[in-house]
N, C-alpha and C positions, 0 to 999 in steps of 0.2 A: 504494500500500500504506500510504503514512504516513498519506493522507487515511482508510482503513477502519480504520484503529488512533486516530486522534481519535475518529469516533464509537464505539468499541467504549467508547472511554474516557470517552464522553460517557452511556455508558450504555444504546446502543439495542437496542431487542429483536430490528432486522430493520434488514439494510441495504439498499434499491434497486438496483440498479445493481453491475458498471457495465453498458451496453448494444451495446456492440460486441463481436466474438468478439476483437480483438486486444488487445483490453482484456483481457477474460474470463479468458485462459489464462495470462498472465502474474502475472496474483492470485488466481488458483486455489488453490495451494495456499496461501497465504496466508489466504484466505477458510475455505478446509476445516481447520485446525489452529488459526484464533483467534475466529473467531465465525458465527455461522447468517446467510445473505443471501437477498435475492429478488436471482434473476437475468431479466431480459428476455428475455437471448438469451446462448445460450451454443453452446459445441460440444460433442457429444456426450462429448470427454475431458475434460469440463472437470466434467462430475454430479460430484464430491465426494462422502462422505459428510454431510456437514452442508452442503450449497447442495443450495434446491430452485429448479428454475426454472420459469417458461414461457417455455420454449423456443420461438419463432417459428422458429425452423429450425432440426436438427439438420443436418448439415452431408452425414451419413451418408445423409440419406431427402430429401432437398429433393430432387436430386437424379434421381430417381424422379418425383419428382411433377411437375417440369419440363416428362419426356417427356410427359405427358397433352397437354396445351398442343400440344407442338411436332407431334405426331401428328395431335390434332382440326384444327388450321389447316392442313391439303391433305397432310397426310401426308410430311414434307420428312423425306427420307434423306442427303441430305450436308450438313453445317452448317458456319459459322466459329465460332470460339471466341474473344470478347477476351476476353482475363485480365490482370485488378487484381493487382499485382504484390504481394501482401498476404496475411494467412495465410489468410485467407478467402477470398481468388481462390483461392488454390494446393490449397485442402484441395478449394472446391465443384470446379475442374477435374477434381482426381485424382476424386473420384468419380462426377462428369460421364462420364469416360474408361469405365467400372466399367459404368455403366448403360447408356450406346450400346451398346459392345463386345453386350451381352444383347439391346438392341432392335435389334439389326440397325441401328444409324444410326450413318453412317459422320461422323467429326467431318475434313474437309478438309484445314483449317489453322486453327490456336493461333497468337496474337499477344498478346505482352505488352505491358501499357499500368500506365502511372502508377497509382494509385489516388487521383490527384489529380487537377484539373482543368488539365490537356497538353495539345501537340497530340498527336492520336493518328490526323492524316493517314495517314502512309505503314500503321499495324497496319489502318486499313478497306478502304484501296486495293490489301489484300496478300488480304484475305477478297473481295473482286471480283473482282479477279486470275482468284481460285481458282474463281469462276463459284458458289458454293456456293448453297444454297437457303435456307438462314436463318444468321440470325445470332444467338448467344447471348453472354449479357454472364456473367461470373463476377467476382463481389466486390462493397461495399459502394455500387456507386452513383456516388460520385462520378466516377471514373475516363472515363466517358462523356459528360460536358457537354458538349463542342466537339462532337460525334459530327454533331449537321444538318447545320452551314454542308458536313462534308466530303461528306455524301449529297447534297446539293445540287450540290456541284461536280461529283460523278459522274453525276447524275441518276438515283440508285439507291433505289428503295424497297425491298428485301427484308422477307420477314419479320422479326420481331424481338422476343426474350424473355430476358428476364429471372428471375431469381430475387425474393426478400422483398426488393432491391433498390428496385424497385420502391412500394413502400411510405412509404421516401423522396419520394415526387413531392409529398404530402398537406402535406408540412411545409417544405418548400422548393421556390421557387418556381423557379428554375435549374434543380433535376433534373427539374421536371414539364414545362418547355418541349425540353428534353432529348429524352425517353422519349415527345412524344407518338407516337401509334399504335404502340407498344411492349406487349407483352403481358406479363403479369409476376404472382409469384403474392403474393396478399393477405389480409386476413384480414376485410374485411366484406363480409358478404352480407346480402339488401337483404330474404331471404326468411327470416331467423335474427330468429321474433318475439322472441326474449328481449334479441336486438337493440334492434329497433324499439320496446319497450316502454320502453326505459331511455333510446334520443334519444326518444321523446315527452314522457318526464319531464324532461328536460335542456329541452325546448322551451321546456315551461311556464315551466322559472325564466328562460331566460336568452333567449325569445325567437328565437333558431338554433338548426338542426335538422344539426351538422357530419358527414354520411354518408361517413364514410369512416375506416379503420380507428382511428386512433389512439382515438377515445372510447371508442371497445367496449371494445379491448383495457385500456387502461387503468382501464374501468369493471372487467372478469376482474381483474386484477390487485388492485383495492380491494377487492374480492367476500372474494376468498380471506385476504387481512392481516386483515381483521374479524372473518374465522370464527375464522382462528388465535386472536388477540388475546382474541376474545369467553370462545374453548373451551379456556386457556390455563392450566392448573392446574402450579405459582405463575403470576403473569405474570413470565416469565424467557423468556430466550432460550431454553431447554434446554425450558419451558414450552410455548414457541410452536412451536417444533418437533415437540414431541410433538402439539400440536394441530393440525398443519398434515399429521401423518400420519395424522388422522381425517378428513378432508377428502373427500369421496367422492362423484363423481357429479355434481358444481352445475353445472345450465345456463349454458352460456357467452354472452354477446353476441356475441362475435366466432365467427368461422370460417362452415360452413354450419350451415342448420339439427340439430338432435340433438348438436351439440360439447359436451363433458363437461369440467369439472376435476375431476382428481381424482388423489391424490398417496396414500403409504404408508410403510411401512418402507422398502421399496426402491423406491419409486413413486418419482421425484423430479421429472417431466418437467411436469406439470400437466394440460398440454390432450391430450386421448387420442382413438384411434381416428384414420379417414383423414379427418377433415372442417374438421378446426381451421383449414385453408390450400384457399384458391381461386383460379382465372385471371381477373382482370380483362385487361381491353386499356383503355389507356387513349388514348380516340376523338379525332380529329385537331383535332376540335373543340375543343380547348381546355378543354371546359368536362365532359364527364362521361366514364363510367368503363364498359364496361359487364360482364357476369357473360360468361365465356368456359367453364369448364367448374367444376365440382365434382367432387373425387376421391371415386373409388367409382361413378361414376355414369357417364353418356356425356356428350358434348359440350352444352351448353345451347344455342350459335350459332354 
């Protein structure tokens, strides 16, 4: 909080961050009573009046979109549950719990784990035990590193899925040797031209072509400050904000193809509709990623 009260004081129109939800909630109100932010990610109680986000996952709907995934790969009705001992384990659980109870998938057994990197032997060896047909991760990622050497000791492959957790693999090298053959959901699809438009132009300057989410998104994200910024009458905070509720409709790079920003009076979420978030698997190969399903749609493989 002291850090968003320097820049406030430094004068900024818009602050970043921060980009974890345990972050998020605790400088919420903070955020909503001293000055207007981009948020990355936030949780659904976290919308403020005066914070807009792009939300990579409400915590309420991810959730939901999980099941898509867990469904298209053979149809698994009893699952294990590890859960990141964290507000983001506990929130995606509860409403983990919410959307099986509806789809008819029975959840086995829940095991709590660090959200650090632990051993987390005996929580896989309790999800075997239980003979379950997949296994789902709830919380930020980290909490699962050690996870191989113990599927190895069991000689256990089960299914396996994650949440935007997953997303994590691109930017750290640990959770991606972690999560390989892991299915998880993500935000770049390969068939999203407004994507592929924007790494062609990144090629040209920089020579790499880096396919996988982080540039897109990040590209959405500078999309919409420049509109604010541009359409900003004063330029002020109170400025940007009103400009960033004119905001309507901008082809996204990220998600699947036809993904929309677009924000309002009460708009505050960004990215809209069911297409913003997709299922990769990321393939044992080490080396790519591939498209598992697109929500709204059927299964792609």
């Amino acid at each position: 909080m002291n850090a968003y009260g320097e820049l406030v004081d430094e004068g900024c129109l818009a602050v970043f961050g921060p980009s974890i939800t345990d972050n998020c909630v605790p400088t919420k109100e903070a955020i909503g009573e001293r000055f207007r932010a981009r948020h990355q990610r936030d949780r659904h109680r976290g919308l403020a009046g005066r914070v807009d986000v792009l939300a990579v996952h409400g915590l309420d709907d991810r959730r939901a979109r999980l099941l898509g995934p867990l469904k298209a790969k053979g149809g698994h009705r009893e699952i294990g549950v590890l859960v990141e001992q964290s507000l983001v384990g506990q929130s995606y659980v509860t409403n983990l719990r919410d959307a099986c109870r509806r789809e008819g998938i029975r959840i086995v057994a829940e095991e709590p784990i660090a959200q650090t990197a632990q051993d987390i032997g005996p929580a896989v060896r309790a999800l075997h035990d239980a003979q379950v047909d997949a296994v789902v991760h709830c919380g930020f990622g980290f909490g699962i590193v050690l996870i191989s050497p113990v599927l190895e000791e069991l000689g256990w492959d089960p299914p396996r899925f994650m949440g935007t957790s997953f997303q994590n693999a691109w930017i750290n090298p640990i959770v991606w040797n972690a999560i390989l053959g892991w299915t998880g959901l993500d935000q770049y699809d390969e068939a999203n031209l407004v994507g592929q438009q924007f790494l062609d132009e990144y090629e040209k300057r920089s020579g790499r072509r880096p396919q996988y989410c982080v540039p897109v998104v990040n590209r959405d994200l500078a999309t919409i400050l420049l509109h604010a910024f541009a359409g900003a009458r004063p330029l002020s905070p109170r400025g940007v904000k009103e400009a960033l509720e004119r905001v309507k409709l901008l082809p996204a790079a990220s998600g699947s193809p036809g993904t929309r920003l677009s924000f309002g009076r009460w708009t505050r979420r960004g990215w809209v509709g069911t297409t913003y978030l997709v299922a990769r698997r990321l393939d044992p190969d080490g080396v790519t990623a591939h498209l598992v399903q697109r929500f709204g749609a059927g299964p792609t493989a």
